[in-house]
Each structure stands twice: as structure tokens, then as C-alpha cells.
C-alpha positions as CSV (number, residue, x, y, z in Angstrom):
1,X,-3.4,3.5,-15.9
2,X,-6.8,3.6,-16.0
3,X,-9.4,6.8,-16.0
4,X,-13.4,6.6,-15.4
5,X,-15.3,10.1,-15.3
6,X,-18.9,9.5,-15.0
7,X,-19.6,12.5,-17.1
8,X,-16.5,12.3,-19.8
9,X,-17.0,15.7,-21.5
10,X,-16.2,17.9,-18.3
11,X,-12.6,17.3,-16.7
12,X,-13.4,18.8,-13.3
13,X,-16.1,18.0,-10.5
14,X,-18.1,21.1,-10.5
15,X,-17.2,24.3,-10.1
16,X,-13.4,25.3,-9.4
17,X,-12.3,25.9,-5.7
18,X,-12.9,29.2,-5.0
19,X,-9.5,31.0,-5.1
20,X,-7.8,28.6,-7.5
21,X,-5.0,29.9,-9.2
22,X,-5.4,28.6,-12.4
23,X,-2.2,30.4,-13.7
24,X,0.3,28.9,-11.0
25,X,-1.1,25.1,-11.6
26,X,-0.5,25.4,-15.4
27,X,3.1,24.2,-14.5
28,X,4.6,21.7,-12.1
29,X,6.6,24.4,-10.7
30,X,4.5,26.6,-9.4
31,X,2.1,23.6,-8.0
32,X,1.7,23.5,-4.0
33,X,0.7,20.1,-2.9
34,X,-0.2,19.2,0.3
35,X,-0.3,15.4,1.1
36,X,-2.4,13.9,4.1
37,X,-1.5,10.6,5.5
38,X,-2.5,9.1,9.1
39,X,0.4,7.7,9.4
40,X,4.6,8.4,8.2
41,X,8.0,7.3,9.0
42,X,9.3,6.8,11.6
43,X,5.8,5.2,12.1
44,X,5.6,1.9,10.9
45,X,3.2,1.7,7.7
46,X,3.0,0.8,4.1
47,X,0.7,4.3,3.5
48,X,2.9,6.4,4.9
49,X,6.0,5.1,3.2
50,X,4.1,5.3,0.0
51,X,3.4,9.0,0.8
52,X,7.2,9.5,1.5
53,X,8.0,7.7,-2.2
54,X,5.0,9.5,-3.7
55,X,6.6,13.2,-1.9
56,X,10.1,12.5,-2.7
57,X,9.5,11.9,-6.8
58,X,6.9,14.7,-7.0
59,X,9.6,17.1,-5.6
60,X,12.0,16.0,-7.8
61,X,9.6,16.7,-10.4
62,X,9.4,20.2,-9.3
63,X,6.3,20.1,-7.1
64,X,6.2,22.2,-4.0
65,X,5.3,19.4,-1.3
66,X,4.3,19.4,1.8
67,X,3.0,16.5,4.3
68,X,0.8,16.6,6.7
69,X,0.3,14.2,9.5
70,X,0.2,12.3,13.1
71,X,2.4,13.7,16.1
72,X,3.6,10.3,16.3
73,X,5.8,11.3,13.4
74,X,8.1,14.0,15.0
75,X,11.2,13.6,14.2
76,X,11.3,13.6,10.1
77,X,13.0,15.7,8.2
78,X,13.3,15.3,4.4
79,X,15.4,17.1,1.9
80,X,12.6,18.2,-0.7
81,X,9.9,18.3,1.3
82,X,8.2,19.9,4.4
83,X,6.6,17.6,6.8
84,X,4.0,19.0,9.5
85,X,3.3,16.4,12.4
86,X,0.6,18.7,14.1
87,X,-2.4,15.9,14.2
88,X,-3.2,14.3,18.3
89,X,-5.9,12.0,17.0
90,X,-8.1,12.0,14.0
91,X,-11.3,12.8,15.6
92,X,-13.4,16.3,14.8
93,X,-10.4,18.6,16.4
94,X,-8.2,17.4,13.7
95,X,-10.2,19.6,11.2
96,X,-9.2,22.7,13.0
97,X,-5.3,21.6,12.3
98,X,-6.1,20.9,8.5
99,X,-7.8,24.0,8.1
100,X,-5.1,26.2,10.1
101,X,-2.4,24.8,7.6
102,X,-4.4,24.8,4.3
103,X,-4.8,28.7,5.4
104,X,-1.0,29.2,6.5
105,X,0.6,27.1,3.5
106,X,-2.1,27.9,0.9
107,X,-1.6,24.9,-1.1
108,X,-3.2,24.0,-4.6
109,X,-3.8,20.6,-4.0
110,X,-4.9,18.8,-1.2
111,X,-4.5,14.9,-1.3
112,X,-6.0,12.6,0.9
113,X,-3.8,9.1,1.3
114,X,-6.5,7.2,2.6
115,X,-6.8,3.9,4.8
116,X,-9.4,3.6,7.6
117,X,-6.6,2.2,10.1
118,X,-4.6,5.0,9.7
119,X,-7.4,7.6,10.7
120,X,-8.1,5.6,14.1
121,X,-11.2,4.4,12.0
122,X,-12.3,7.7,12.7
123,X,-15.2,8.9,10.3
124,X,-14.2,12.7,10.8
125,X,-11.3,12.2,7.6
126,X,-14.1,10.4,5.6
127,X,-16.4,13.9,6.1
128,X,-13.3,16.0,5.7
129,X,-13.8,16.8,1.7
130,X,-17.4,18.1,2.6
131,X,-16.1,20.1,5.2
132,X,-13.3,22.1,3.4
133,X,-15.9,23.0,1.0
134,X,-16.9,25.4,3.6
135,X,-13.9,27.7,3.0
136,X,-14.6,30.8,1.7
137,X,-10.9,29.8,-0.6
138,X,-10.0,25.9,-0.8
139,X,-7.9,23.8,-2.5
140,X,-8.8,21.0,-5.2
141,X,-9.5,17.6,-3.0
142,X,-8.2,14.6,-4.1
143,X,-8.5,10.9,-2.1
144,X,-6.2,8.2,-2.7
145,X,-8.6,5.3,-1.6
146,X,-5.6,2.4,-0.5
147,X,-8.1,-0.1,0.6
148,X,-12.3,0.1,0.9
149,X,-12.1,-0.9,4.1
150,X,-14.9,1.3,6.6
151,X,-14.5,3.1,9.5
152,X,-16.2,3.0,13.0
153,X,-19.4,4.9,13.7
154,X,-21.4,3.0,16.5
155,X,-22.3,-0.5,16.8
156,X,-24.5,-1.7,14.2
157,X,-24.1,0.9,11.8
158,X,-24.3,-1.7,8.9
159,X,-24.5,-0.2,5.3
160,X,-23.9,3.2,6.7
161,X,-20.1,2.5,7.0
162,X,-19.7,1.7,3.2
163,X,-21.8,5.1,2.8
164,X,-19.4,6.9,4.4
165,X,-16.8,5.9,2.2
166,X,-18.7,6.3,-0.7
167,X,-19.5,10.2,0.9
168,X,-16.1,10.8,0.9
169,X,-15.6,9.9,-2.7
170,X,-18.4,12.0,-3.4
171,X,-16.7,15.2,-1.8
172,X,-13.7,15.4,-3.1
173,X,-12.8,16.9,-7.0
174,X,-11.3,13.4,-8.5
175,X,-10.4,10.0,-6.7
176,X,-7.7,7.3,-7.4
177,X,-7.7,3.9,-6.5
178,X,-4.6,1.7,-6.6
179,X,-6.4,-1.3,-8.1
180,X,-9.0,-2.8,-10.6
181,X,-11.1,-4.4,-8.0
182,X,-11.6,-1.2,-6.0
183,X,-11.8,0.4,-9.2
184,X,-14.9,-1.4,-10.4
185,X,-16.2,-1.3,-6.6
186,X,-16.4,2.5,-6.3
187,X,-17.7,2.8,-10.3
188,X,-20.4,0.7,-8.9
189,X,-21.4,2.7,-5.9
190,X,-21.0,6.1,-7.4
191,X,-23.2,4.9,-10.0
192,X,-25.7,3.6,-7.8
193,X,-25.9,7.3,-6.3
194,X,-28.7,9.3,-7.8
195,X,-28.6,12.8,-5.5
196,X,-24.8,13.7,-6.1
197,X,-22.5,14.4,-8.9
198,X,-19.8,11.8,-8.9
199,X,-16.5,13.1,-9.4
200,X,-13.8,11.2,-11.9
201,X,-12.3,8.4,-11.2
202,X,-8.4,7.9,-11.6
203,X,-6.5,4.2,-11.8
204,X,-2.7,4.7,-10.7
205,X,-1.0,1.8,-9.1
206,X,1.4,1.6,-6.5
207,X,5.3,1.0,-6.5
208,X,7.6,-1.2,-4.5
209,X,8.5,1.2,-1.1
210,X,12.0,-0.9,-1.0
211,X,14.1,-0.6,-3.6
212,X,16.9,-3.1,-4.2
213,X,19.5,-2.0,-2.2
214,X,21.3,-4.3,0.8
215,X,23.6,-2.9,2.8
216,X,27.2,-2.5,1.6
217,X,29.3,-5.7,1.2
218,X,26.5,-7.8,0.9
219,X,27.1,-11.2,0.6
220,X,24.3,-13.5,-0.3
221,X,26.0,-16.6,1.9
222,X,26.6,-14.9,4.5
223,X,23.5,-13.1,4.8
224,X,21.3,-16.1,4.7
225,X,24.0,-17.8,7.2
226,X,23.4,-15.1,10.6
227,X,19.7,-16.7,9.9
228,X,21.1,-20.3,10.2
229,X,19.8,-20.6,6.7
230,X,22.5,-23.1,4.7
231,X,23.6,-22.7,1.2
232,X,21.6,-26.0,0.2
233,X,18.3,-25.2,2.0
234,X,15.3,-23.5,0.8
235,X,14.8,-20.2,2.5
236,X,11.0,-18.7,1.9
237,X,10.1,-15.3,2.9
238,X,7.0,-13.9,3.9
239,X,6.9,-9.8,3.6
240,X,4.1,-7.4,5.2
241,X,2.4,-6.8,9.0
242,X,0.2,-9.7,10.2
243,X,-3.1,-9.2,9.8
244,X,-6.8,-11.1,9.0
245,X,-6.3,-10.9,5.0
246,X,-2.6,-12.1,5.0
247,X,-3.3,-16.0,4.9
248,X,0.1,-16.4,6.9
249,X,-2.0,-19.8,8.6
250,X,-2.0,-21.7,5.0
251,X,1.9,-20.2,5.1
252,X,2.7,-21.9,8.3
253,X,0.8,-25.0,7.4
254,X,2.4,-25.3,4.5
255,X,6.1,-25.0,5.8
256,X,4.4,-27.8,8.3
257,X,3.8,-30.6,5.3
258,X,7.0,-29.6,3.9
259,X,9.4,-30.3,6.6
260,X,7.1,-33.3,7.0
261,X,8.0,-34.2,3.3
262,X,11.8,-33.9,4.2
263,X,12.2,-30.5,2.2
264,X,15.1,-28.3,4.1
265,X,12.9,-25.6,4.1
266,X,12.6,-22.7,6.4
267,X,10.5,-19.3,6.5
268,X,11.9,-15.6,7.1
269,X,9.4,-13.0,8.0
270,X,10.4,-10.1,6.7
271,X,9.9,-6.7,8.5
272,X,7.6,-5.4,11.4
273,X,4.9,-7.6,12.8
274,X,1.8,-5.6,13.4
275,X,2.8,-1.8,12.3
276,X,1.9,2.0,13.5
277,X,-2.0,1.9,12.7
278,X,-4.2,-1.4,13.1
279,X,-4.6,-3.1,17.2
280,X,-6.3,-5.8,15.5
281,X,-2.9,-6.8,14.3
282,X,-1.5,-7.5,17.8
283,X,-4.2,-10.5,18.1
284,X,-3.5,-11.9,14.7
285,X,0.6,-11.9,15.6
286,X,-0.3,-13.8,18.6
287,X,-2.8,-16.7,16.7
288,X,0.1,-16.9,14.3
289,X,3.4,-17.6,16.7
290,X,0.9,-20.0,18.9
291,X,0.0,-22.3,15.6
292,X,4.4,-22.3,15.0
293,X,4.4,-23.2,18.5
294,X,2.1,-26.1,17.9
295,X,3.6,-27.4,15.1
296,X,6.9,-27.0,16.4
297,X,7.9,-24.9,13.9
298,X,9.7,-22.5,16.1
299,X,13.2,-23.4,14.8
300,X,12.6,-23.5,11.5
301,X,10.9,-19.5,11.6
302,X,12.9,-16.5,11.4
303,X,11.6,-12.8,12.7
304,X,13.6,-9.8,10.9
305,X,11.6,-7.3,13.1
306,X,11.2,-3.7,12.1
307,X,15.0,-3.1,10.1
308,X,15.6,-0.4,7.5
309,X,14.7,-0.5,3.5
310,X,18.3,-1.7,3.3
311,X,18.2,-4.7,5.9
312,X,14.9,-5.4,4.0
313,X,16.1,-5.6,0.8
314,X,19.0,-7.8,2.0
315,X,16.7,-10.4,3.4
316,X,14.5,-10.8,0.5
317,X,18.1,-11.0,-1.9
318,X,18.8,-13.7,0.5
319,X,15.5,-16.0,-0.3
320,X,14.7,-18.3,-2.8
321,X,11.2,-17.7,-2.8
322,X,8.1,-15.2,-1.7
323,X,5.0,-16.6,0.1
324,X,2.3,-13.9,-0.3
325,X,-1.1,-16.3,-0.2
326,X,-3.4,-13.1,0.6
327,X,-7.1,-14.3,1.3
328,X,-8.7,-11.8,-0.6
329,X,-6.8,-12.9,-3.2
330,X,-3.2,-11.3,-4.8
331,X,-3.7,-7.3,-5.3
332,X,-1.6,-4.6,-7.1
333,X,-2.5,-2.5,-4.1
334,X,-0.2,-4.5,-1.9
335,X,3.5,-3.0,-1.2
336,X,4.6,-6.3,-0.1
337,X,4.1,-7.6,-3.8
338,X,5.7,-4.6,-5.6
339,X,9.0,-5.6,-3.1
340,X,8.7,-9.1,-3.8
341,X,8.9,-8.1,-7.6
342,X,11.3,-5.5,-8.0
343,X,14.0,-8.0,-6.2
344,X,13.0,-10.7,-8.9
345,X,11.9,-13.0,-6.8
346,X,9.8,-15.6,-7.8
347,X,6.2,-15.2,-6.1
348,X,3.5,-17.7,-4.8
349,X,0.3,-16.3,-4.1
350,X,-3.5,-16.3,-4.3
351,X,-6.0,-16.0,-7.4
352,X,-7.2,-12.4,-7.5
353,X,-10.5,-11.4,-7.7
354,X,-10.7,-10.1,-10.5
355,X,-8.8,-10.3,-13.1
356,X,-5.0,-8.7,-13.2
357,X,-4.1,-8.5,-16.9
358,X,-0.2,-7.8,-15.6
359,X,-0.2,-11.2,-13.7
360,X,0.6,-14.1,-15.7
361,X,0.4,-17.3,-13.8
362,X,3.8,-19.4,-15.0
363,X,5.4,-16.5,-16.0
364,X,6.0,-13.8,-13.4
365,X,3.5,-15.4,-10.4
366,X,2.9,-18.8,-9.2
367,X,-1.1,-18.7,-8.2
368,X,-2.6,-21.3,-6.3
369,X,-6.3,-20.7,-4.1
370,X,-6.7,-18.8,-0.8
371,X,-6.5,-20.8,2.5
372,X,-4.8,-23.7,0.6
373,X,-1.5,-25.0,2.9
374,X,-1.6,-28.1,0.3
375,X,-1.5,-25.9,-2.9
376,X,1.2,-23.8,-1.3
377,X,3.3,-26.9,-0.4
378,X,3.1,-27.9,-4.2
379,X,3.8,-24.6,-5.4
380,X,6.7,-24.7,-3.2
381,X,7.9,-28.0,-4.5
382,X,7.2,-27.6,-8.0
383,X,9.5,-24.2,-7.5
384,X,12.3,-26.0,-5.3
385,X,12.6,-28.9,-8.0
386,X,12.4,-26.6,-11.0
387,X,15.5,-23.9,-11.4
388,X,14.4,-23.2,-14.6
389,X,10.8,-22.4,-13.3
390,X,11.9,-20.2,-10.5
391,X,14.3,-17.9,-12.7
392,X,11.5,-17.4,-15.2
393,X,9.4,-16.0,-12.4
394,X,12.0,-14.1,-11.0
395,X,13.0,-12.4,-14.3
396,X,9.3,-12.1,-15.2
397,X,8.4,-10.2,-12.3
398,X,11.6,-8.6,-12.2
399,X,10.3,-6.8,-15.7
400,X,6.9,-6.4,-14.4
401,X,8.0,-4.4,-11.9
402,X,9.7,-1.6,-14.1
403,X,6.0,-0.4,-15.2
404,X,5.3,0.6,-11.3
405,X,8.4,3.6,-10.8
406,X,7.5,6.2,-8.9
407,X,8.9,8.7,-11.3
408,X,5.7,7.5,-13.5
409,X,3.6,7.4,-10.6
410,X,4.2,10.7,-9.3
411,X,3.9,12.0,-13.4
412,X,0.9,10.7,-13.7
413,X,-0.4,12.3,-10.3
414,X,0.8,15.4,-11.5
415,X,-1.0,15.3,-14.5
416,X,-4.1,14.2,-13.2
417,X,-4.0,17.8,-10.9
418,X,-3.5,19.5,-14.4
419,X,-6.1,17.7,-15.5
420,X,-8.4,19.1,-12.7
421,X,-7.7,22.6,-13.7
């Protein structure tokens, strides 16, 4: 896990918050933590499950943790943890419900979980840190940046979107990325900025939001069997919600030449279609079940739909194979990864950007080039002909999995909001 402070001999951005009590964040204990997510279960979304892992091991750590979020998110109640779903919208107005809570709950910490989709691609969460610095008592700001991706802000707005994000970064005490390639990105752009102190810069990866655990009196056979899958035919899964940077076109392709080749192959996609947060999903779904229409695929493709972690877990036990071929290339940001790898399946997906010293190609990934349906139909050959080949992957990613617990993630969180103080 990765730290970058633009200025390594101080440990905070600035000045402490005004009111921080440095005494109660000395231990976990007495740490208050409010977490801000656009969306959270029952919404469908990777971010907010994430926030519910992230919540769950940082109160069993002894955190005081509290989550606030979307209205569309009544209804969840959790154990160890308070959850607050007072947010209509993410416009302006939602600043007067963050600020009512940070003064009612008085928390420590506040952390952003931010992805643009979640926030209605809203710009008011992006200006949210510079806001809150207003107060005549705040709490330390943090932003989790999941993805780079910019909001809305009128038509046009070019290079002033990616400012935006780069302002947020900008306001808050420390950021964390999820990934080396936003890593370097945001180095790059807070370096570039001559007017404003950057704050540090924090590398903590993401874990695996379904854990391997199929519903009681599981049995592999007859799992894959309520799919039509046979014992003897090849069963690939695709995990994640459609969208533009999924590649699931080379997927389908792919399955194409291989029942063309006379493989027995079939495809299960594996959870919800489009999720809580993006409309530009809905389109994408639509492309993707007219090109299995085309092809005349439609027997030979499986939809889960939106099931529980458990049902989730069962149908990725019951495949022989994962088909992630992202077109911006394989990520450790990506949830759908970390579930592919914690259930030691063997995966076939894209070249990263940059490189991903945890991936080994041949050893726990298969890697092959974005937008390729031919180099996914070899992979997918190679795999199907080689036993040997597929249990090395599955066992190699199966270990590469146990350095992405959330018991370390949420540690190292914790630590970083030490850090801070």
C-alpha cells in the first residue's frame, strides 16, 4: 500500500480542523467516522457495498461508524453501525443535510466514497471539502477517489470537468486512490497545480464485496444444472453491471467463434445488469442483448439478475472460468476482479495500463488485448484444453486475493486518520 505526500516532512494538510480532538483520535476507540457514499444497499452498487465492507471491519475494529447517504437506501439497518438515508438528490441542498449531521453526530472524520455516477454527476459533492471548511468546527476530510471519472457542469465544459476533480482532491486533508494508474494520474495533476497546497496522497486497494459463501447444501452439479449447464460443458461467467468500459462485445463475440469451433461453451452473467447509479447503463444492456440476438446466442446466455452475495458466490463456484476483458484495461479498482479471485477462479482479462506488479500473466491472470474476441476465444481454448493451466490460475489468484481483506483495508484506513492527527 502505497503513500505519496507532496511535502513528506508534514503528515497533515495544513492546519488541524478547528475543534479536533486530538485526544479522542489517539485511539481507534474513541474515533467517530462518518462515511459518505451516493449510493448503499439495498441500492444496487459496487461503491456502496464497498462502504458497507469498509463500515462493517472498521467497527469491528472499534471505530464509531456512521453512514451517510441517498433516500433510496431506507430500509438498512446494520449491527455496528448507524446508517442515515437523509440525501433527495446530490445537488447544492444536499450540503445543508451533510452539514446538519456533521453538527448533530460530531464525527472525527469525514470520508468521502467517491464515484461521479453515484453523486448524479452532480459537481456540488466535488465542491463539498471547500465548503465544510467554512465551519467554524469541522472534521478531517478525506476522499476515496473509486474512479477519475468527471462530473456534469454544462455542455462544453472541457478541461474544467477534470478541474473539478482535481479541486476536490485539493480540499480535502488526505486522498486515497484504489489503484496505481489513478495513483500516478492525480500525483500528476496535483503537481501540475502551482496556487494550492496538495494534500497526501494514500494507495489502499479494494477487497472482493462477495465472499465465498453459496447457499447451504450447495452442490456444484446441481447448481450449474438449474442453468442447463452440463457436467461436460464449459460454463464462463461474466461478473459486474454493463457498461461502456466492460468489453462484454469482444465477450459475446468470442462465445460466437467458440460455439462456431464446436466448444460446448456457454456464458453466465453474474449479478445485476445496469445498477443503482449510471442511466448510461440501460443503453449499453440493450446494444449488448441485441448483438446475442444477432448471433443467436440467446440459448447459450444465462442472466442471474440482481441475487444475494450468497447466490453470487454460488454461480461463480459453479464456472470454470471468468471473462473480465475491461477496455481500459484489467484494474485493482474493479470489485468484479477481487470476486473473481477470492473464489479461485481462473481469470481472462485485458493488459492494464500500467503496470500491476500483483498480476502475473500465466500465473494467477490470463491477459490478452482490449477489444480482442479472437484473443479471448484462444485464451478460452488454451484454458479449456489445459486443466493444469486453469488450476494454476485458480490457486494463484486464489492466494492473491488473501493480500486484499478488509480487516487490512479497514487497518490501514484507520491508521492513515491517525496519521492525519
Amino acid at each position: 500500500m502505497a503513500h505519496y505526500s507532496p511535502h513528506a516532512a508534514q503528515s497533515t494538510h495544513g492546519l488541524l480542523p478547528r475543534g479536533f480532538n486530538f485526544w479522542a483520535f489517539q485511539e481507534v476507540g474513541g474515533m467517530k467516522v462518518c462515511l459518505v457514499t451516493g449510493e448503499f444497499p439495498p441500492m444496487e452498487g459496487g461503491v456502496g457495498d464497498y462502504t458497507k465492507e469498509l463500515a462493517t471491519a472498521m467497527a469491528a475494529q472499534g471505530a464509531e461508524v456512521c453512514v451517510l447517504t441517498s433516500r433510496e437506501a431506507r430500509g438498512s439497518e446494520f449491527p455496528s453501525f448507524k446508517v442515515f438515508p437523509v440525501v433527495e438528490g446530490w445537488g447544492w441542498r444536499s450540503w445543508g443535510e451533510i452539514v446538519k449531521l456533521i453538527g448533530r453526530e460530531r464525527p472525527d472524520v469525514l470520508h468521502i466514497q467517491y464515484q461521479a455516477a453515484a453523486y448524479k454527476m452532480h459537481p456540488a459533492i466535488n465542491l463539498l471539502p471547500w465548503r465544510l471548511k467554512l465551519l467554524r468546527s469541522r472534521p478531517l476530510v478525506i476522499t476515496t477517489f473509486h474512479d477519475l471519472r468527471v462530473p456534469y457542469l454544462f455542455p462544453k465544459a472541457g478541461i474544467l470537468r477534470e478541474w473539478v476533480i482535481t479541486l476536490m482532491g485539493l480540499g480535502c486533508d488526505a486522498v486515497i486512490v484504489t489503484n496505481v494508474e489513478d495513483l500516478l494520474k492525480l500525483r500528476r495533476r496535483f503537481e501540475s497545480c502551482r496556487l494550492l497546497s496538495p494534500p497526501p496522497i494514500h494507495h489502499i486497494p479494494i477487497g472482493s464485496n462477495i465472499k465465498p459463501t453459496p447457499p447451504s447444501g450447495y452442490n456444484r452439479d446441481a447448481w450449474r444444472a438449474r442453468w442447463g449447464v452440463a457436467k461436460e460443458d464449459i460454463l464462463l461467467c461474466h461478473f459486474g453491471f454493463l457498461n461502456q468500459t466492460k468489453g462484454v462485445e469482444a465477450l459475446v463475440k468470442a462465445l460466437y467463434w467458440l460455439v462456431e469451433a464446436g466448444y460446448p461453451v456457454k456464458l453466465l452473467m453474474v449479478g445485476g445488469e445496469t445498477g443503482s447509479s449510471d442511466p448510461t447503463n440501460l443503453e449499453y444492456a440493450r446494444k449488448i442483448k441485441a448483438l446475442i440476438e444477432d448471433l443467436g446466442l440467446e440459448e447459450r446466455v444465462k442472466w442471474t439478475g440482481y441475487t444475494s452475495p450468497e447466490e453470487v458466490s454460488a454461480n461463480l463456484m459453479a464456472s470454470d472460468i471468468c471473462v473480465l476483458p475491461y477496455r481500459d484495461g484489467v484494474s485493482l479498482r474493479r470489485g468484479s476482479l477481487h470476486a473473481a479471485l477470492i473464489h479461485g477462479l481462473p481469470v481472462v482479462s485485458t493488459y492494464p495500463r500500467v503496470p500491476i506488479k500483483e498480476l502475473e500473466d500465466g500465473e494467477n491472470i490470463k491477459l490478452v488485448p482490449p477489444d480482442s474476441p479472437e484473443s479471448i476465444a484462444q485464451a478460452v481454448m488454451e484454458l479449456s484444453n489445459k486443466p493444469e493451466l486453469r488450476q494454476r490460475l485458480g490457486d494463484g489468484a486464489r492466494k492473491l486475493s488473501a493480500l486484499f481483506g478488509w480487516e487490512g483495508i479497514a487497518e490501514e484506513t484507520l491508521k492513515l486518520y491517525r496519521e492525519l492527527a
